[in-house]
C-alpha angles and dihedrals in degrees: 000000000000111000091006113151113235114213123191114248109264087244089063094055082050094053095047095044083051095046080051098051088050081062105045088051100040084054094059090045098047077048094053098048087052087061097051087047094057088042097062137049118003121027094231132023138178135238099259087043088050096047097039084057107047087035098241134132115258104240081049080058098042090055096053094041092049088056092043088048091050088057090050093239081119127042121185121210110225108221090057107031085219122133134242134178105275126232097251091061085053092044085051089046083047091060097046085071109082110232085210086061087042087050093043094051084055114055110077083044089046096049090044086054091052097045093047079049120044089220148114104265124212138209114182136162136185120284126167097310109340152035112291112207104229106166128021138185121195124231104271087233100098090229108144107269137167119242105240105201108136103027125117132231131200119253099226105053112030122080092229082050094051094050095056096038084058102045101028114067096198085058087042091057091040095051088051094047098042123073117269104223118204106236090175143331097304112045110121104231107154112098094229103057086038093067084049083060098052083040089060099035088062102050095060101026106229128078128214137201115197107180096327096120101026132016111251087010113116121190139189133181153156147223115259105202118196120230083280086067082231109139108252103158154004134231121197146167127237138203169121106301098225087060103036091050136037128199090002090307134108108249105260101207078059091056088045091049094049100052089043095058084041089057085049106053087043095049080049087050091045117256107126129226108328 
């Protein structure tokens, strides 16, 4: 009939919504398995060793890595072209881990620290731009102190900041970006002495603060990594500097008792021996 309108069985729409779906969800497969791949195995790859070994065609490859790169799960270094795992897919596994069960593996470590110490311990994560206190254990020294959960500590001056700025590449990026406040003289603020620092930090896997972020107050502390060896937390130790260092020095029996109890809480939290 002349100027009828033709519609496509119902059967038809459900065959193509169907075929759409396939699609949408082939795509986040083929995605996923893009992400194991770059987890595993070699640190960086490029596009044609991506798509031979997914079996895809390159431009099918190109397509997927280009939208997990604009989400930032992929990041791709630009000498090389190759592709790496991006920070935001790290700051997403970060927040997998509980930080109640963070907080839970800790305690008994954290109390013996305090107790072989004789100092305020410490537990803190990242959290916006800075270092959130999530566990703390008071000086066993029954002096009069204030409970500190909840509070919040800068990245660039505190040792627990330091160490997440060095290890996690989300605070690394927020303690570059944010302003780097002088709390007093010697507060590294300049962004090139600040990435000494992380250098530093990493080479011999623990971070201090001697008077950076309050005048007469020392801190140490090191980086707690989950079963996925991937960097969720800090423990440290605080206190006055004439008792955390000693001849201008932090003690180093101190240093040697904090990353202990950092090795601990991460064996606890499965990550092996590390």
């Amino acid at each position: 009939m002349d100027g009828a309108v033709v519609r496509p069985a119902r059967g038809t729409d459900r065959a193509k919504g169907a075929d759409a779906m396939a699609k949408n969800i082939q795509s986040l497969e083929r995605a996923a398995a893009m992400l194991r791949l770059l987890a595993g195995g070699e640190r960086r790859l490029g596009l044609s060793d991506i798509a031979s070994s997914l079996g895809l065609a390159k431009g099918t490859a190109h397509g997927i890595l280009r939208t997990l790169q604009q989400e930032g799960f992929v990041e791709q270094d630009a000498a090389s072209g190759r592709y790496q795992l991006g920070a935001e897919l790290l700051r997403l596994g970060n927040s997998y881990l509980d930080v109640h069960e963070l907080r839970a593996r800790a305690l008994v470590w954290a109390d013996d620290l305090a107790r072989s110490s004789g100092e305020s311990v410490y537990l803190g994560v990242l959290h916006q731009q800075g270092v959130l206190i999530v566990h703390h254990v008071f000086r066993p020294d029954d002096s009069r102190q204030v409970l500190e959960v909840g509070a919040m500590q800068p990245l660039h001056s505190t040792a627990l900041g330091k160490v997440l700025s060095a290890y996690d590449p989300v605070a690394h990026s927020e303690a570059v970006e944010a302003e780097r406040k002088d709390f007093t003289p010697r507060t590294v603020t300049a962004l090139d002495a600040f990435e000494g620092t992380l250098d530093l930090t990493r080479a011999r896997g623990w971070a201090d603060d001697v008077e950076e972020t309050w005048e007469g107050v020392a801190s140490v502390a090191a980086p707690i990594h989950d079963r996925r060896r991937m960097p969720v937390g800090a423990v440290g130790v605080t206190g006055a500097v004439e008792r955390v260092c000693a001849e201008g020095e932090l003690r180093s029996e101190l240093v040697a008792a904090v990353r202990d109890c950092a090795r601990a809480v991460s064996r606890d939290l499965g990550a092996g021996r590390f």
